[in-house]
C-alpha positions as CSV (number, residue, x, y, z in Angstrom):
1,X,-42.9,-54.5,11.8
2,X,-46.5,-53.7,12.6
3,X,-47.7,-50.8,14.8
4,X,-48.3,-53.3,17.7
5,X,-44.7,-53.8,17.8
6,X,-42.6,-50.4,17.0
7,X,-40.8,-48.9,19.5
8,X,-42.4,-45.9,20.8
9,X,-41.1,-42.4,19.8
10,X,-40.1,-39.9,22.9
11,X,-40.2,-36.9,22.2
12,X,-39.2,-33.7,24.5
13,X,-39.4,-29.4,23.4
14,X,-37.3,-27.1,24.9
15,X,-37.2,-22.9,25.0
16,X,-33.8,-22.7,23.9
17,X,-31.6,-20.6,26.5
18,X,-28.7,-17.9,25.2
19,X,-26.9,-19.7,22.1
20,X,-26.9,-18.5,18.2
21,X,-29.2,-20.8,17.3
22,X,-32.2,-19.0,18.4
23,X,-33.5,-16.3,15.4
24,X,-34.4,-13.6,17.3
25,X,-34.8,-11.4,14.3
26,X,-37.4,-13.5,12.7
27,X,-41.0,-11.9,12.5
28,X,-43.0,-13.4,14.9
29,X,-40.3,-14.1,17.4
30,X,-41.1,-13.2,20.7
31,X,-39.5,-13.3,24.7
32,X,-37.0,-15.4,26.5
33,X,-38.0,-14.1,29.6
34,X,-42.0,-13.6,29.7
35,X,-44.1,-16.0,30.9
36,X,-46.4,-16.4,27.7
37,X,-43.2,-17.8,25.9
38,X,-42.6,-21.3,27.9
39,X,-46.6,-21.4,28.2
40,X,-47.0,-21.2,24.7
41,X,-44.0,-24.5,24.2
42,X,-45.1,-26.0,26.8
43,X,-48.7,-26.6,26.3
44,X,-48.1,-26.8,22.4
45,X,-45.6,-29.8,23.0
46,X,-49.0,-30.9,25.1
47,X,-51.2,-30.9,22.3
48,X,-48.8,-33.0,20.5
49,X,-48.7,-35.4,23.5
50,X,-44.7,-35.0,24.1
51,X,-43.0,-36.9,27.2
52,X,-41.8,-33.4,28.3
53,X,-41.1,-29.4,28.6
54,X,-37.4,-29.2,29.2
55,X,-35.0,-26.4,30.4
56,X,-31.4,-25.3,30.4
57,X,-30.0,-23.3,32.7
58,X,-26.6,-21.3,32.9
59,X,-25.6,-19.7,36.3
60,X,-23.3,-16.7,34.9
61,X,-23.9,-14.7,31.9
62,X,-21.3,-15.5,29.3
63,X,-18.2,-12.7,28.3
64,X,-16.4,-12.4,25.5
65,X,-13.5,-10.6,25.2
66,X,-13.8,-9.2,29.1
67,X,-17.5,-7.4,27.6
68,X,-21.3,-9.0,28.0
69,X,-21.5,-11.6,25.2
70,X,-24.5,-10.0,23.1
71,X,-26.6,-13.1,22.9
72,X,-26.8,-13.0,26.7
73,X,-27.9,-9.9,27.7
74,X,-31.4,-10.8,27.9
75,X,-30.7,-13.6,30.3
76,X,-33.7,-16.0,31.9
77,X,-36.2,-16.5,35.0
78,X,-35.0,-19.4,37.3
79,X,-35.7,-23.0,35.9
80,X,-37.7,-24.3,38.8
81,X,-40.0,-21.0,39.4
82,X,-40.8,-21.6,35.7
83,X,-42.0,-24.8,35.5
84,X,-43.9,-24.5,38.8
85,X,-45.7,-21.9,36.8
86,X,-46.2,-24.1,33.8
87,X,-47.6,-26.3,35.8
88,X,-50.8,-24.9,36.8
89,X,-51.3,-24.1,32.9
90,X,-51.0,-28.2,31.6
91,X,-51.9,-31.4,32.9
92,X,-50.0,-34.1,31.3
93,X,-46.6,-32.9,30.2
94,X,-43.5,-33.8,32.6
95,X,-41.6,-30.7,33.2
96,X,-37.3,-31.2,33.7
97,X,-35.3,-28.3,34.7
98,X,-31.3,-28.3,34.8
99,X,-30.0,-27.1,37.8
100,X,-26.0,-28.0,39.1
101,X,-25.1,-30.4,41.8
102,X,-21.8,-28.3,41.5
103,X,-23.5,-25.1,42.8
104,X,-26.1,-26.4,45.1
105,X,-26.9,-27.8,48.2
106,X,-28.7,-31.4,48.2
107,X,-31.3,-30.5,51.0
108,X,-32.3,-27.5,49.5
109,X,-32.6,-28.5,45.7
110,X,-34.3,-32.1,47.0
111,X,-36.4,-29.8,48.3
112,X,-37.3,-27.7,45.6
113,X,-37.5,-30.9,43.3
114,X,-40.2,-32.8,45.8
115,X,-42.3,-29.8,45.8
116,X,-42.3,-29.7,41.9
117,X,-43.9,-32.9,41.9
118,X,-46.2,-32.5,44.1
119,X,-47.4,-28.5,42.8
120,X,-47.3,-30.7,39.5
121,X,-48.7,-34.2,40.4
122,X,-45.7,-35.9,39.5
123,X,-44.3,-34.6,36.7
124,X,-41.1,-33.3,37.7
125,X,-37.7,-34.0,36.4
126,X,-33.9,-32.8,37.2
127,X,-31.4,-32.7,34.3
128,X,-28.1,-32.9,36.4
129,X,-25.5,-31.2,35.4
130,X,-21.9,-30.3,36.5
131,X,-19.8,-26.7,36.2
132,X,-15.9,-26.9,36.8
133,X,-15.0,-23.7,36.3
134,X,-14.0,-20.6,38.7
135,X,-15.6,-18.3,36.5
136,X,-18.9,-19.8,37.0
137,X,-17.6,-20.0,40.9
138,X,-17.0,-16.4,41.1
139,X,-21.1,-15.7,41.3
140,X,-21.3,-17.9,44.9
141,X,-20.6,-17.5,48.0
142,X,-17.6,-19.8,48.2
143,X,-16.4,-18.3,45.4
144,X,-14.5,-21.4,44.1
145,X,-14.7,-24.6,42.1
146,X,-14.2,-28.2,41.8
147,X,-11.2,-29.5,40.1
148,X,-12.3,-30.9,36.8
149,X,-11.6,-35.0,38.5
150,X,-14.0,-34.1,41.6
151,X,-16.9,-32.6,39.7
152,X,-18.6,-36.2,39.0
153,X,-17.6,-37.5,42.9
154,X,-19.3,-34.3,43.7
155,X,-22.2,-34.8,41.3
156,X,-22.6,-38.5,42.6
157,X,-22.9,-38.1,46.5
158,X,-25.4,-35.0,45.8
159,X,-27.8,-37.8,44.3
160,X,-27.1,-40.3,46.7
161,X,-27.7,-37.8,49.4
162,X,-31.0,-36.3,47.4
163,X,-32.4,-39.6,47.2
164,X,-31.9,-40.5,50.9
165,X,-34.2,-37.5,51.2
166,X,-36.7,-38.6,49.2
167,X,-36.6,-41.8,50.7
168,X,-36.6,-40.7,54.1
169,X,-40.1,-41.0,54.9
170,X,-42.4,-44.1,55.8
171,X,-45.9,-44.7,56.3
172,X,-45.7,-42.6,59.7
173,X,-44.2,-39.7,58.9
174,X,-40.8,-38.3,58.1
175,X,-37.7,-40.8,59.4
176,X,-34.5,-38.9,60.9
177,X,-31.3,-39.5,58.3
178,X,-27.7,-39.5,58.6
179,X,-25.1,-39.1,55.9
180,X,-21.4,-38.8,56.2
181,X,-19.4,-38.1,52.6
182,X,-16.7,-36.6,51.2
183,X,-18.1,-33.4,49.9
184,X,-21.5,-33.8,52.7
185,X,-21.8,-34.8,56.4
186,X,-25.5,-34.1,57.2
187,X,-28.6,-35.4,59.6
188,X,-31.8,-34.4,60.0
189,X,-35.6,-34.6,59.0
190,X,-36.6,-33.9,55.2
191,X,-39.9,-32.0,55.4
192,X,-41.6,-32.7,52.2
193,X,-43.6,-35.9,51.8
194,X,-42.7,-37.6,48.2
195,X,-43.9,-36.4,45.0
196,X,-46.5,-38.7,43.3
197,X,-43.5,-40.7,41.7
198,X,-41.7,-41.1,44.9
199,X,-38.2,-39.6,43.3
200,X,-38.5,-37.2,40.3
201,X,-37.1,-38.4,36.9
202,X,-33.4,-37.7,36.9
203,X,-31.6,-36.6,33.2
204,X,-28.2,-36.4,33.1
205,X,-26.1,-34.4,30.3
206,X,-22.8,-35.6,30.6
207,X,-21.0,-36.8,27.3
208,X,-17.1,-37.8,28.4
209,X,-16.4,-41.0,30.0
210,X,-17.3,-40.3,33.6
211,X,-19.9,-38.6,32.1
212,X,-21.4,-41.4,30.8
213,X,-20.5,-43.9,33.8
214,X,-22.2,-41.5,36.1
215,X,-24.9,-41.5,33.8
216,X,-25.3,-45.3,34.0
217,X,-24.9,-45.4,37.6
218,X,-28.2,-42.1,39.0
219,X,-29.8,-41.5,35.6
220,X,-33.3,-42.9,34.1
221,X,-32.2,-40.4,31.1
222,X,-29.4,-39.3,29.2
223,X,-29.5,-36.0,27.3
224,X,-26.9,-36.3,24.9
225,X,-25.6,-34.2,22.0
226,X,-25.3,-37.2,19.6
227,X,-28.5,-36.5,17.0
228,X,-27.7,-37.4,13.8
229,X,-28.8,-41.3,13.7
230,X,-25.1,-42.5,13.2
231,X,-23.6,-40.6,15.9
232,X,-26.6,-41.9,18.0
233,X,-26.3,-45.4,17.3
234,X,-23.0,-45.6,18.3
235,X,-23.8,-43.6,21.4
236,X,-26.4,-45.6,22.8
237,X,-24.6,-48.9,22.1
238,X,-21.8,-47.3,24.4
239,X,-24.2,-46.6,27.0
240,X,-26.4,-49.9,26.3
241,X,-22.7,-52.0,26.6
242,X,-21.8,-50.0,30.2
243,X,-24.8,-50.5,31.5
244,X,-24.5,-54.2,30.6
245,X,-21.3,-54.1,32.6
246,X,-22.6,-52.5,35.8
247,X,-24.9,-54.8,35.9
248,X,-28.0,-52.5,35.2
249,X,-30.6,-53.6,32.6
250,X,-30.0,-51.1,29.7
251,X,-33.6,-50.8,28.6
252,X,-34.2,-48.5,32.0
253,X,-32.2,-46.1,30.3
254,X,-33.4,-43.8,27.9
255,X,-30.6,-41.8,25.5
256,X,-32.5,-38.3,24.5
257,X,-30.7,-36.0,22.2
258,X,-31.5,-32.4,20.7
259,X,-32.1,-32.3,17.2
260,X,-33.3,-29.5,15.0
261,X,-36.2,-30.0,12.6
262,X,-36.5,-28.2,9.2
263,X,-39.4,-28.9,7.1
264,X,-40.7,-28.2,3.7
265,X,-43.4,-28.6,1.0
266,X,-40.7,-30.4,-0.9
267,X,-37.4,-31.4,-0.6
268,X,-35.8,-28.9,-2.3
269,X,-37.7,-26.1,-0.3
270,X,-36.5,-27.7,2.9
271,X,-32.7,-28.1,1.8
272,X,-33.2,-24.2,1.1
273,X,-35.0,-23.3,4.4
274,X,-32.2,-25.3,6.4
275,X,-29.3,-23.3,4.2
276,X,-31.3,-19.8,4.8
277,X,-31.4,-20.4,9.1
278,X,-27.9,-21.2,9.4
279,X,-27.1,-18.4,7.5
280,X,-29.9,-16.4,10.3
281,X,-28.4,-18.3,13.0
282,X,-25.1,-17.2,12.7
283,X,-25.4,-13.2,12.3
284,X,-22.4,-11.6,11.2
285,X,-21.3,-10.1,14.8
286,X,-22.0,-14.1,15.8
287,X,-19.5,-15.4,12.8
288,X,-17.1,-12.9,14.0
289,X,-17.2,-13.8,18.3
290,X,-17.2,-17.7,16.9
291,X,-14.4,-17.6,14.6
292,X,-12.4,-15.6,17.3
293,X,-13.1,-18.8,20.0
294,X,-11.4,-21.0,17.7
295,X,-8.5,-18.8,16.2
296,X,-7.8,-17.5,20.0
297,X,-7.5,-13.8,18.6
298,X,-9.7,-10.5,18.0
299,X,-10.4,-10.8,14.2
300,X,-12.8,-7.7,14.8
301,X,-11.0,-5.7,11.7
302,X,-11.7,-9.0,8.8
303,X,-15.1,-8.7,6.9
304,X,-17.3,-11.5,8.0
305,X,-18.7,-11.8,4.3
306,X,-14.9,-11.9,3.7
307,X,-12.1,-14.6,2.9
308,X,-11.3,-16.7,6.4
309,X,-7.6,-15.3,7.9
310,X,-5.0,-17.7,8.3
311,X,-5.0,-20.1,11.1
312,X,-2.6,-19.0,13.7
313,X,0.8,-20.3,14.2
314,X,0.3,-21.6,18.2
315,X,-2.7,-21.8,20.4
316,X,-4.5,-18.3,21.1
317,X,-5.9,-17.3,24.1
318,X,-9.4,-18.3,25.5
319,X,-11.8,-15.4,24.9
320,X,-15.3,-16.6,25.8
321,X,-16.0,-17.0,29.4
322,X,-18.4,-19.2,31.0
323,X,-19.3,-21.6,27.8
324,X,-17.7,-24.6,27.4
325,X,-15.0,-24.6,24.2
326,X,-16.0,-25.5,21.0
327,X,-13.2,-28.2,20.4
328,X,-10.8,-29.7,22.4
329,X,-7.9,-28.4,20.5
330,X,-8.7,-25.4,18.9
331,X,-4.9,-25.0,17.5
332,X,-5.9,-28.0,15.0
333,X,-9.5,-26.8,14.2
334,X,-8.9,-23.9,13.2
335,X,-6.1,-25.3,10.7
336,X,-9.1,-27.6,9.6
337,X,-11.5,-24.8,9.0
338,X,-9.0,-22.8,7.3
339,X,-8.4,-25.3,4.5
340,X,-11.9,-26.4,4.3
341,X,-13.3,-22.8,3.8
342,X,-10.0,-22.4,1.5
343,X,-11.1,-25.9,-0.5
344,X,-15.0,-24.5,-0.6
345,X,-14.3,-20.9,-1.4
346,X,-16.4,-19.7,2.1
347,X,-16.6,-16.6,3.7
348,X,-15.9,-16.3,7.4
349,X,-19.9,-16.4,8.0
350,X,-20.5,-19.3,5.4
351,X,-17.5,-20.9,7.3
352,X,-19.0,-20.8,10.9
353,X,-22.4,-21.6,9.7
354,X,-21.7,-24.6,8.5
355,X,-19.5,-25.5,11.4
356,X,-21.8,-24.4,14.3
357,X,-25.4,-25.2,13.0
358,X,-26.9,-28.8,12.6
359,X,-30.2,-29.6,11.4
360,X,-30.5,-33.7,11.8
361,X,-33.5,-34.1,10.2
362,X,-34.1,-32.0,6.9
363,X,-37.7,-32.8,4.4
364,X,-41.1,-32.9,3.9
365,X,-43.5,-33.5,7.0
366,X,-43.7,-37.0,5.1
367,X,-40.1,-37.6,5.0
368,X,-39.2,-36.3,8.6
369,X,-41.5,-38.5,9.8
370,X,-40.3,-41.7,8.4
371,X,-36.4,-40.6,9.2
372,X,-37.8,-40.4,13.1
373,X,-40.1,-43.6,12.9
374,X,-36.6,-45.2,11.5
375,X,-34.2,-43.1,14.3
376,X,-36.8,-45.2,16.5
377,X,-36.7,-48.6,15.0
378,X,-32.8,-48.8,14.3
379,X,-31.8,-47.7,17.9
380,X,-30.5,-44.3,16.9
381,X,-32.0,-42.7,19.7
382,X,-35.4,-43.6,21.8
383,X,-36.5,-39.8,21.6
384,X,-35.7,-36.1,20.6
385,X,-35.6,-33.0,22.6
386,X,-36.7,-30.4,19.9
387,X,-35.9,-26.6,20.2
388,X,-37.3,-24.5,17.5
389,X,-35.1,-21.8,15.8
390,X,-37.8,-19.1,16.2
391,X,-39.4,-18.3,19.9
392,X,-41.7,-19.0,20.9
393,X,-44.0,-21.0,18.2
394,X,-40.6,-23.0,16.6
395,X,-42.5,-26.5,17.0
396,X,-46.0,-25.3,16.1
397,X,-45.2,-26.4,12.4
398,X,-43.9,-30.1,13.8
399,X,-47.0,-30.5,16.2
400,X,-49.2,-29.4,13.2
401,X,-48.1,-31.2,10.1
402,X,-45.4,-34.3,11.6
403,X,-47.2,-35.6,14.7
404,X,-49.9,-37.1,13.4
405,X,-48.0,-38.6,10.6
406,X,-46.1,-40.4,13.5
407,X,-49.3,-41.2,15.1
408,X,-50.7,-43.1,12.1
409,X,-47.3,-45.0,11.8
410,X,-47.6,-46.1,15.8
411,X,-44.8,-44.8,17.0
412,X,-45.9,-41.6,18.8
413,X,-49.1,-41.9,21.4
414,X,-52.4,-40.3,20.7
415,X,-53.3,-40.5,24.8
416,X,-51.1,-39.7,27.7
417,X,-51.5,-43.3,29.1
418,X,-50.3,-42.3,32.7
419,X,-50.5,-39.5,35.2
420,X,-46.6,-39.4,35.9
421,X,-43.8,-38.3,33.9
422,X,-42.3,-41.8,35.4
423,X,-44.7,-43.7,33.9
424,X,-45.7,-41.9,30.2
425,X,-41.4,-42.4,29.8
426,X,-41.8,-45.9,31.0
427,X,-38.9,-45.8,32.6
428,X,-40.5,-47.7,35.9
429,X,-40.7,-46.7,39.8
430,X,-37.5,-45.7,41.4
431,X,-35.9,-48.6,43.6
432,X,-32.6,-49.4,44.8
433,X,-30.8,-49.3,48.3
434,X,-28.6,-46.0,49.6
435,X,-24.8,-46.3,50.3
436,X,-23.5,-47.7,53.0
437,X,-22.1,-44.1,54.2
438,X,-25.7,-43.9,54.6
439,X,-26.5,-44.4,58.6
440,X,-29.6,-44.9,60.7
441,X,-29.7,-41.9,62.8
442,X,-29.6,-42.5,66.5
């Protein structure tokens, strides 16, 4: 296959939010919360011409055990105020913020979104997301949640509605709009013109079934959690096959996972720099609170350089709030772990590291480059979100040493070819018509 004809490379970086993965002991690590940390990513991932600067967002901090979880205390700025900031320090990179359609208002987040674009000159993105749970609902002013079977229906008329705001204007001005839902009866006049792309660049992050049909249905990308290339292929042929059956041309969607990155001078030293962070990542507090998610009981007396306890004999209790679990059934997980650690001879912290890190893509700058060039080519994936393990200069080492390897094999751009996050994705202008719950206002 020559350079002419490879498919292109996407490739996204991210300031990872409150998880274990995140070394914040490392020298050199730095802030989650001040301002030179997401410039620093951001315009990095720049240099290395990246598609775009990418942000999570949780709305509650996390508890565990009825305390603070400790890898939450420092929190994070709002998504939106962040990226408006990064945007007067770059020019080219798109910028996608998460923000839930479960805990916001369509008019005011369309909003928010349009002006993005514009402050930005169209390079804004939402990553929609959904949040089920009354925990999470406690922290708003209904003080309630969705049942788990509305979230999506929910999630769906937000966009529908968002996008009639978008839409709303002509070529004289704002049009009055009308729309009458299940969840939203609204009318009105949206007051901010459209962005330079005309809608922003929607991501969604959903992985179950309706998930995945809601994806194929609003979304021009899907974030998924599906990295390592097997995983990936399989994922994207789903997506690629219920896209097929919608009736929607599967190439206008693009499946983005997060991957981690280790690199090396050789081999070896990679293999032994990916061992060392999962053994960083997972401090022995963390191995402790992670095991105890699983087992569904305080294990706070066993050693977490120690022999793993036995699994317990019936399902424990949930002691994390406000992160989604681990497993679906933690009863038979922790059975698993048990015998695996018991067949390996692990400790408690060797246990959860090996469980709860992942690092897809493990070599030499020359080797990592040709597993992503062949991620590309074999429909693994048609781009990466990277996060680096250390804040705030985690992907200095991938823009340095791998990007230009990628470069000379064609499948990662040495130009920003457009001026739109829409159009460096290539994922085309935004088109279709609105529901028919949509209604001419009178």
């Amino acid at each position: 296959m020559t350079a002419q004809n490879k498919r292109r490379l996407r490739l996204a970086a991210g300031v990872p939010g409150v998880n274990h993965w995140t070394v914040w002991s490392a020298p050199g690590a730095g802030s989650q919360i001040d301002f030179s940390t997401f410039e620093h990513v951001a315009r990095t991932a720049e240099r290395g011409f990246f598609d775009y600067f990418f942000l999570a967002e949780g709305l509650r901090v996390r508890e565990h055990k009825g305390r603070i979880h400790e890898l939450d205390v420092a929190g994070r700025p709002d998504n939106l105020s962040v990226l408006a900031a990064v945007a007067a320090v770059t020019e080219h990179i798109g910028l996608v913020g998460t923000a839930s359609a479960t805990f916001n208002e369509p008019y005011d987040l369309a909003r928010k979104l349009a002006s993005l674009d514009h402050l930005s000159a169209g390079r804004a993105g939402w990553n929609i997301v959904t949040s089920s749970d009354a925990f999470t609902g406690a922290n708003f002013r209904r003080g309630g949640y969705l049942a788990y079977e509305d979230r999506y229906r929910r999630a769906e008329e937000f966009v529908e509605l968002a996008t009639l705001l978008w839409d709303s204007w002509s070529a004289d001005g704002p049009e009055p709009y009308r729309f009458s839902g299940e969840f939203f009866d609204t009318h009105g006049w949206f007051p901010v013109e459209p962005g330079p792309q005309g809608r922003p660049v929607l991501v969604q992050a959903g992985d179950s079934p309706a998930g995945r049909d809601f994806a194929i249905r609003t979304a021009d990308v899907i974030f998924s959690r599906h990295g390592e290339p097997a995983d990936g292929r399989a994922f994207r042929a789903d997506v690629r096959s219920r896209a097929l059956a919608a009736g929607r041309d599967p190439d206008s969607i693009l499946v983005i996972p997060a991957v981690s990155i280790v690199l090396g001078d050789t081999e070896a030293e990679a293999a032994e720099r990916a061992h060392d962070l999962s053994l960083q990542q997972v401090t022995p507090q963390t191995a402790i609170h992670l095991l105890e998610q699983i087992w569904g009981t305080d294990l706070s007396a066993h050693d977490p350089e120690g022999p793993v306890p036995a699994p317990p004999a019936e399902a424990g209790e949930q002691l994390t709030q406000g992160q989604a679990r681990r497993v679906d059934d933690p009863l038979a997980a922790a059975r698993e772990w048990h015998a695996l650690a018991q067949e390996r001879d692990w400790s408690i912290r060797q246990l959860v590291a090996a469980r709860t890190t992942r690092h897809e893509f493990v070599g030499t700058p020359d080797s990592v480059a040709a597993q992503l060039d062949d991620a590309a080519q074999t429909g693994a994936a048609d781009g990466y979100v990277l996060s680096g393990a250390v804040v705030p200069h985690g992907i200095d080492e991938f823009v340095d040493r791998v990007v230009p390897l990628l470069q000379e094999r064609g499948v990662l751009r040495t130009e920003y070819e457009q001026s739109t996050l829409r159009g460096n994705l290539g994922v085309g202008d935004p088109s279709g018509s609105t529901s028919a719950r949509v209604e001419a206002a009178s």
